[in-house]
VOSE-708419 format. One record per residue: x, y, z of N, C-alpha, C in turn; residue number from 1. Coordinates in pm, 1 decimal, decimal comma. Layout:
# VOSE-708419
       n_u       n_v       n_w      ca_u      ca_v      ca_w       c_u       c_v       c_w    k
         X         Y         Z         X         Y         Z         X         Y         Z  NUM
...
# end
This chain:
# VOSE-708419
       n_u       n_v       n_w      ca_u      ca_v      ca_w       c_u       c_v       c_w    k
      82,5    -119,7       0,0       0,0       0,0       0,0      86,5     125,4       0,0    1
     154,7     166,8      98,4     304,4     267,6      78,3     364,8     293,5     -34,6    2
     388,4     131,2    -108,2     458,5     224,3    -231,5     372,9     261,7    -308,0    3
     256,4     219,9    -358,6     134,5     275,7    -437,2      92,2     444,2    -374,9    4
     106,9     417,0    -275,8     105,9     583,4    -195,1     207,7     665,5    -256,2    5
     353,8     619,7    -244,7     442,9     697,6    -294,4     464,3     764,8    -411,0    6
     426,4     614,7    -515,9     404,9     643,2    -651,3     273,0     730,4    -662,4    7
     174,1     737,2    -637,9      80,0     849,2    -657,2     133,0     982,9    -616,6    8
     174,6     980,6    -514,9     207,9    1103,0    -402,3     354,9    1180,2    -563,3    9
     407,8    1116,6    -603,4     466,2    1123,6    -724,2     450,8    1190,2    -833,4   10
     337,1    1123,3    -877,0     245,4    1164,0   -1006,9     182,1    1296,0    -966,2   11
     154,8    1289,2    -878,6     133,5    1480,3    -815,4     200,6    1620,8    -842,6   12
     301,1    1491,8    -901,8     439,8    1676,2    -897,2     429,7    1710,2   -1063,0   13
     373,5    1660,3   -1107,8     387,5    1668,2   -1234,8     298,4    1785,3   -1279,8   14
     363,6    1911,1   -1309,1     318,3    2052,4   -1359,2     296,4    2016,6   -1494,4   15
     185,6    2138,6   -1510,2     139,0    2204,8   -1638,5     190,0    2315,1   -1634,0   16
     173,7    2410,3   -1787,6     297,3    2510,7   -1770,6     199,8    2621,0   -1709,1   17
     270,3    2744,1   -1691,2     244,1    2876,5   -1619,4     114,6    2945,5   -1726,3   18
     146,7    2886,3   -1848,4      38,8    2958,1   -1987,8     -29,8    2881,8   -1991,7   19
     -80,6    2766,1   -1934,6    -180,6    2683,7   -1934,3    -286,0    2760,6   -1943,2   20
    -397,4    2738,7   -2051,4    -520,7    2807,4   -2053,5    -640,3    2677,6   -2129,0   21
    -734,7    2752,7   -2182,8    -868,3    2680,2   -2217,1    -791,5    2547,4   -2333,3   22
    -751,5    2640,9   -2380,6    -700,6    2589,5   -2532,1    -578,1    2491,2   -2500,9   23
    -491,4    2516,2   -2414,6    -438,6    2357,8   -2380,1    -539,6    2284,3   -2287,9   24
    -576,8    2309,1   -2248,2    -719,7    2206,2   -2173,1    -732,6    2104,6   -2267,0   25
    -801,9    2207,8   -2352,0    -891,2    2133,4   -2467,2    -756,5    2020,5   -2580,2   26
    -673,6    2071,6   -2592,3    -566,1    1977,6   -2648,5    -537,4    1877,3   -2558,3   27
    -496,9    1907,5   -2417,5    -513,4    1795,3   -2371,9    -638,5    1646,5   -2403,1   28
    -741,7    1721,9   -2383,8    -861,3    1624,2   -2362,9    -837,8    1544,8   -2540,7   29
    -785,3    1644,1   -2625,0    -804,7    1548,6   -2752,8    -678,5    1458,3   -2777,2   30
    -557,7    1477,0   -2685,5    -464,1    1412,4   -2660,7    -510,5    1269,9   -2647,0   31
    -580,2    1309,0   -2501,0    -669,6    1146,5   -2474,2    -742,5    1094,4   -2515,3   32
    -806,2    1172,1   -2564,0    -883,9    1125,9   -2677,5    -857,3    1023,7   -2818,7   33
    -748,5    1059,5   -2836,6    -673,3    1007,0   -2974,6    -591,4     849,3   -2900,0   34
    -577,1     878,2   -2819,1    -494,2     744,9   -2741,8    -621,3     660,2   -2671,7   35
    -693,6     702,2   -2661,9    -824,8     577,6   -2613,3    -826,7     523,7   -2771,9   36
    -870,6     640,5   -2860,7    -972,4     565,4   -2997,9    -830,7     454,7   -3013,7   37
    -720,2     491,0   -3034,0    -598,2     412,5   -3035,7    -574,3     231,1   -3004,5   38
    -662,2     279,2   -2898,8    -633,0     153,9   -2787,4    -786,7     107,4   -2778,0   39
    -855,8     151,5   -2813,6   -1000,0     120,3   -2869,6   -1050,8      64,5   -2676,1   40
   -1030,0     223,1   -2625,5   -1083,5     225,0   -2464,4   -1238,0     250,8   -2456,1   41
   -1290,9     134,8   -2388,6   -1461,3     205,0   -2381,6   -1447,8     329,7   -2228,4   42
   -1411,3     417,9   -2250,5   -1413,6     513,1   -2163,5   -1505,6     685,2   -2193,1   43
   -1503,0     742,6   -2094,3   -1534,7     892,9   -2096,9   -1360,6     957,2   -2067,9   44
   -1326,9    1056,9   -2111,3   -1282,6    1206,0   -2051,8   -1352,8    1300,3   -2038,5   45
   -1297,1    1400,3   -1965,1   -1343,4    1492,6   -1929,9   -1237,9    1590,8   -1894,0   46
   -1244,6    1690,3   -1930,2   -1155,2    1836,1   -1891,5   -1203,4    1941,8   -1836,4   47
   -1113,6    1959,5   -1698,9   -1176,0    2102,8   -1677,9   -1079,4    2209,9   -1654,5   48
   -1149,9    2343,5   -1640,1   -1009,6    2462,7   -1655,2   -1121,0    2571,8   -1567,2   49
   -1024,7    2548,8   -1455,9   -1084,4    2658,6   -1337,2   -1235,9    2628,3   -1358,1   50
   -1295,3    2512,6   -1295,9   -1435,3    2456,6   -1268,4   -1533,5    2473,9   -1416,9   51
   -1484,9    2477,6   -1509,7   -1538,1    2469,1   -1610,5   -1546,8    2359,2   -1747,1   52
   -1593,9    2295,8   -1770,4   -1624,4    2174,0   -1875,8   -1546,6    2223,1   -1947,2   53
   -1430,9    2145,8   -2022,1   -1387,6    2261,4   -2149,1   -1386,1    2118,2   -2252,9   54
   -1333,1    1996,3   -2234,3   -1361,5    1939,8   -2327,8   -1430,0    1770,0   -2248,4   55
   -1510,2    1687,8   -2327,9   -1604,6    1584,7   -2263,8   -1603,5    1505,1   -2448,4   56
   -1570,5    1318,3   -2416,1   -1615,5    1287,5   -2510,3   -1627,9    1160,9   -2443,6   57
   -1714,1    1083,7   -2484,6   -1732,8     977,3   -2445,2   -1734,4     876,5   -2578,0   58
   -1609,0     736,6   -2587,8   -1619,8     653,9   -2648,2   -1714,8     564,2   -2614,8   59
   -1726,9     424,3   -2762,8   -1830,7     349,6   -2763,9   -1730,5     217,3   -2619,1   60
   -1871,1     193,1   -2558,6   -1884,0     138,0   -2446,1   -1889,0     206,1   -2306,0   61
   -1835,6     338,1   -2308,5   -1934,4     414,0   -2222,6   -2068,3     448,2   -2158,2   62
   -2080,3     518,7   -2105,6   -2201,6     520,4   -2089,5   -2265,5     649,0   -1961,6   63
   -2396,0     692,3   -1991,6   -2386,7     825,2   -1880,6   -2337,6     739,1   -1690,3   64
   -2305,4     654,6   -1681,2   -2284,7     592,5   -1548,3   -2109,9     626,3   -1531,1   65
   -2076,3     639,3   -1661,5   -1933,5     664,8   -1643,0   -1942,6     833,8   -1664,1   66
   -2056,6     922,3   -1685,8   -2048,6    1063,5   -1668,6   -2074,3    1123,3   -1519,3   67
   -2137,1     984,3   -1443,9   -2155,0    1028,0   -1317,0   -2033,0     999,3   -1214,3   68
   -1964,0     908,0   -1249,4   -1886,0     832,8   -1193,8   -1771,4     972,4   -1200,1   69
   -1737,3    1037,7   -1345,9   -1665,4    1121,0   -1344,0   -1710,7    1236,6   -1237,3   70
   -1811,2    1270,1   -1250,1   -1818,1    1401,8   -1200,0   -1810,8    1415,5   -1066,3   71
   -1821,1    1275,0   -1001,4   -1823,1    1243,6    -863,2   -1673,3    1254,3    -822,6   72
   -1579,2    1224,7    -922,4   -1465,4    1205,9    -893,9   -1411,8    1368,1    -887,1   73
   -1474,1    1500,7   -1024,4   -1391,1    1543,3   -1029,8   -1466,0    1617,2    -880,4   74
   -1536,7    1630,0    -798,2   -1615,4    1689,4    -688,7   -1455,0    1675,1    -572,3   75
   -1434,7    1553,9    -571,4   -1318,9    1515,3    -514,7   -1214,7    1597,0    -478,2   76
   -1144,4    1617,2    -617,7   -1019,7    1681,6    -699,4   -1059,0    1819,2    -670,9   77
   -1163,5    1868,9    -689,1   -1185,4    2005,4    -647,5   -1188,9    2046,3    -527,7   78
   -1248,9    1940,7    -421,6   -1278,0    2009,5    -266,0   -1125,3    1966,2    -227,1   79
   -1043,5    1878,3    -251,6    -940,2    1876,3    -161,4    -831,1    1926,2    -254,9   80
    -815,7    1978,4    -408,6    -718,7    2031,8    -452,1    -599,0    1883,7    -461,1   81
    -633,6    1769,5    -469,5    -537,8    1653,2    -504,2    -598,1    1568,8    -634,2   82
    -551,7    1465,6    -631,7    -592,4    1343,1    -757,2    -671,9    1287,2    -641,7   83
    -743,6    1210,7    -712,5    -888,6    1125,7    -640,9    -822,9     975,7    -615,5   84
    -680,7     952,4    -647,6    -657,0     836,4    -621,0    -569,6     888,1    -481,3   85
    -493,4     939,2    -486,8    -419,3    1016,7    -386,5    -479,0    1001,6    -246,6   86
    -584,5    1108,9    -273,6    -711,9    1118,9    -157,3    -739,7     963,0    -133,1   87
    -772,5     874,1    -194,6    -834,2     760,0    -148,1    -707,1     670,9     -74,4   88
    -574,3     703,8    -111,0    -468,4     598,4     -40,0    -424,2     662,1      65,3   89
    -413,1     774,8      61,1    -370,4     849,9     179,7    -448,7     836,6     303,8   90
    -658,9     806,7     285,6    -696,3     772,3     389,8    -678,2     622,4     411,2   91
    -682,3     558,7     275,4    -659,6     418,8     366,8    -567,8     405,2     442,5   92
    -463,1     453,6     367,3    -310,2     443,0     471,0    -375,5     544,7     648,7   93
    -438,4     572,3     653,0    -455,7     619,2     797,1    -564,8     575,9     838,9   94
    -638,1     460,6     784,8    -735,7     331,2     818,9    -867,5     461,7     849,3   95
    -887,1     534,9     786,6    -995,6     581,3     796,5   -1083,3     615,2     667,2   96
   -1225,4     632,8     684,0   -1289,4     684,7     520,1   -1285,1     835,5     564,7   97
   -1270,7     856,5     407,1   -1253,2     970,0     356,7   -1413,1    1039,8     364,6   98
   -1507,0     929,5     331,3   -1654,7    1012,3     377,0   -1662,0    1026,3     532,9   99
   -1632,1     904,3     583,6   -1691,7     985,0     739,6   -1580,8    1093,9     806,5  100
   -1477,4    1086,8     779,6   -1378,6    1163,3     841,6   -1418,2    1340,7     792,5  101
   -1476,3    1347,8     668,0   -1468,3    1484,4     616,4   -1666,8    1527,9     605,2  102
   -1740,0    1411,9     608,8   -1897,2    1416,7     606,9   -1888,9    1496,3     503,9  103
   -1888,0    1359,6     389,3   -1867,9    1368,4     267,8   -1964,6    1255,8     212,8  104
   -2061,8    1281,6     106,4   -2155,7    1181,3      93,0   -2102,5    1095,4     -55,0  105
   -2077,7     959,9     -33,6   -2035,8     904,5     -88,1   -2129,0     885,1    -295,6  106
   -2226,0     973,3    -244,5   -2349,5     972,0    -384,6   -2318,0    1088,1    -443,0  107
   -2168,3    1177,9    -413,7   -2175,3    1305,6    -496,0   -2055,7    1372,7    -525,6  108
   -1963,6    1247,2    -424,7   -1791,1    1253,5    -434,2   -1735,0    1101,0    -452,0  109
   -1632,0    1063,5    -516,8   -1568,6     947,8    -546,2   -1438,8     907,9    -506,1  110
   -1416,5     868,6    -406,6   -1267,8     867,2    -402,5   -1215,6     718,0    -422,7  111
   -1206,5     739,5    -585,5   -1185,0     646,6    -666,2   -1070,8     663,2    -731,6  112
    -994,6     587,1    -814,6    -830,0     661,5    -891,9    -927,5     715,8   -1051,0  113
    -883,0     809,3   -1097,4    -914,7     861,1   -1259,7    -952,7     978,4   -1240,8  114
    -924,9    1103,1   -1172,5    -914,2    1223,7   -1176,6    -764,8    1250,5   -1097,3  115
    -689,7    1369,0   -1195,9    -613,8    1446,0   -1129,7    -565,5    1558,2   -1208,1  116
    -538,4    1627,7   -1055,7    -569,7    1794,1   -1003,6    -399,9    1844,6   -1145,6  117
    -501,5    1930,5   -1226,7    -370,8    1983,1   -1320,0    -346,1    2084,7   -1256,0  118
    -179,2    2094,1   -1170,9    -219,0    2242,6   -1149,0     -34,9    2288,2   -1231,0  119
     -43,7    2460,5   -1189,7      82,7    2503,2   -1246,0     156,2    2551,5   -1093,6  120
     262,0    2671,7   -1123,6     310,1    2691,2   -1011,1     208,1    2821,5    -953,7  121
      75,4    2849,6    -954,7     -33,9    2922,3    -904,1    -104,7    2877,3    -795,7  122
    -152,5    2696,8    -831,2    -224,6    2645,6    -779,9    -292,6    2535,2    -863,6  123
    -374,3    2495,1    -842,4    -459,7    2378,3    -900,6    -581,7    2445,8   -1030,4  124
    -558,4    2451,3   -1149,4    -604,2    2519,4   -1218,5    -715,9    2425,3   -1361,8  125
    -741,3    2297,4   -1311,9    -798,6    2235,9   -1385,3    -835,2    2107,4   -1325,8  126
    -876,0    1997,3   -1400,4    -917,8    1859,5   -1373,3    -916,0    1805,9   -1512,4  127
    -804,7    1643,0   -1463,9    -817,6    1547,7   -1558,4    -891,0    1454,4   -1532,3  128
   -1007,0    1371,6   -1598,6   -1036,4    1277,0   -1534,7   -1087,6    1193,3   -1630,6  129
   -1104,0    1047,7   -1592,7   -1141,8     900,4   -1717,6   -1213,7     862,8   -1621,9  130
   -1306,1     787,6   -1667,5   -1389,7     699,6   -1636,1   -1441,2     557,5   -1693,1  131
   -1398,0     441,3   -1698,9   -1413,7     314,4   -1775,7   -1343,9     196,9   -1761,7  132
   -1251,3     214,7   -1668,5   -1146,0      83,0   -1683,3   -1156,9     123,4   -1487,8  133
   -1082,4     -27,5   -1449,9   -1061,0     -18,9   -1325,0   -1008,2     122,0   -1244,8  134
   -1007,1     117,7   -1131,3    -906,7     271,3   -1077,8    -821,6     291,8   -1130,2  135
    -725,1     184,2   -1102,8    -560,2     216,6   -1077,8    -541,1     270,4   -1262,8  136
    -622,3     168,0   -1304,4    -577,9     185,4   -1534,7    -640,3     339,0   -1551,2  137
    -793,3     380,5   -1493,0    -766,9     515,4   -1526,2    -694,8     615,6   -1481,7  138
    -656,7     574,8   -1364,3    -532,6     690,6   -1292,2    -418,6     693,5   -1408,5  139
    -367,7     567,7   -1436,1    -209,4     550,6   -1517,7    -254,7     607,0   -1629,3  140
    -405,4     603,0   -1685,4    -454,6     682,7   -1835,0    -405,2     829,2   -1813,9  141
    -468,4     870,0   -1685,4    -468,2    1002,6   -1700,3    -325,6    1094,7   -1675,7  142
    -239,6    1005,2   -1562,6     -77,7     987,1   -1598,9     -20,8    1016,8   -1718,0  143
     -14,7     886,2   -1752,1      55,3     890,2   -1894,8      42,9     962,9   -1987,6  144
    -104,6     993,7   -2009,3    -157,3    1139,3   -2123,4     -75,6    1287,5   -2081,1  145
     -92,4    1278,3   -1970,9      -8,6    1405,8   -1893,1     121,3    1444,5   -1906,1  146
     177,3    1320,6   -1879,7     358,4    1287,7   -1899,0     337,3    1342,2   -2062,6  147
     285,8    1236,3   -2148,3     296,2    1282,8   -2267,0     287,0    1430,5   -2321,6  148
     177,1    1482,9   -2249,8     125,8    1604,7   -2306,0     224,2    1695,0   -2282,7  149
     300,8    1697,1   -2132,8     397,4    1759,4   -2104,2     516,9    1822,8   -2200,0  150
     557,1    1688,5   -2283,2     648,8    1674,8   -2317,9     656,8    1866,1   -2438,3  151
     777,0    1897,1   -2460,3     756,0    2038,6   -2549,3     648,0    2049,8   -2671,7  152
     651,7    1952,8   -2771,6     605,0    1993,3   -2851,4     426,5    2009,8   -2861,8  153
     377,7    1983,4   -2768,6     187,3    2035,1   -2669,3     214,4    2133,9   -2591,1  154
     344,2    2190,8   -2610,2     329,2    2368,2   -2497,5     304,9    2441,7   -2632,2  155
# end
């Protein structure tokens, strides 16, 4: 459990740049987008930029259960400013829930892995999040798209 902690606690540090705006949002989301159809993922994304929808597509085998599932997650990512997998290991690792400890209703927040907190050196300025495959595969989705996106030639 620790090192899965660590390795998340990890994936946290990973900045977006200072010019981050709508329009890399939205490249992001088609980033992932292009790597699901790729990998032929029955999933949703979803993007947000300072609490706002900026890009949403849902592939075939989706479904609106994976639009709720997201939004529960990104509720998460927003009230505590972390990744939703993060939040969920950090309380297990302190043997407590994350709903009763914070009276948090488990029908409107998710602390599930497949959202995380994009932020720059400001603060937390967006939300990545998947919905369709186990936790841990949409956390590493939304990872890896990130790492990728990072890389220079998506600034």
């Amino acid at each position: 459990m620790l090192e899965k902690l660590d390795l998340v606690q990890a994936h946290e540090q990973i900045l977006v740049s200072d010019t981050w705006d709508i329009t890399s949002a939205v490249a992001l989301g088609q980033l992932c987008l292009e790597r699901a159809r790729t990998n032929e993922l029955p999933i949703l994304i979803m993007v947000r930029h300072l609490g706002q929808t900026v890009f949403l597509a849902g592939l075939p085998g989706s479904s609106t259960l994976n639009e709720n599932w997201a939004m529960r997650k990104i509720r998460l990512v927003e009230f505590f400013g972390k990744g939703s997998m993060l939040v969920r290991l950090e309380h297990e690792a302190g043997g407590i829930s994350v709903y009763a400890k914070h009276s948090i209703s488990e029908e409107k927040y998710a602390a599930v892995g497949g959202a995380i907190a994009l932020r720059n050196s400001t603060g937390v300025v967006g939300v990545l999040v998947v919905s369709g495959l186990d936790q841990f595969s949409d956390h590493m989705f939304c990872v890896d798209a990130l790492t990728d996106f990072m890389v220079p030639d998506h600034l």
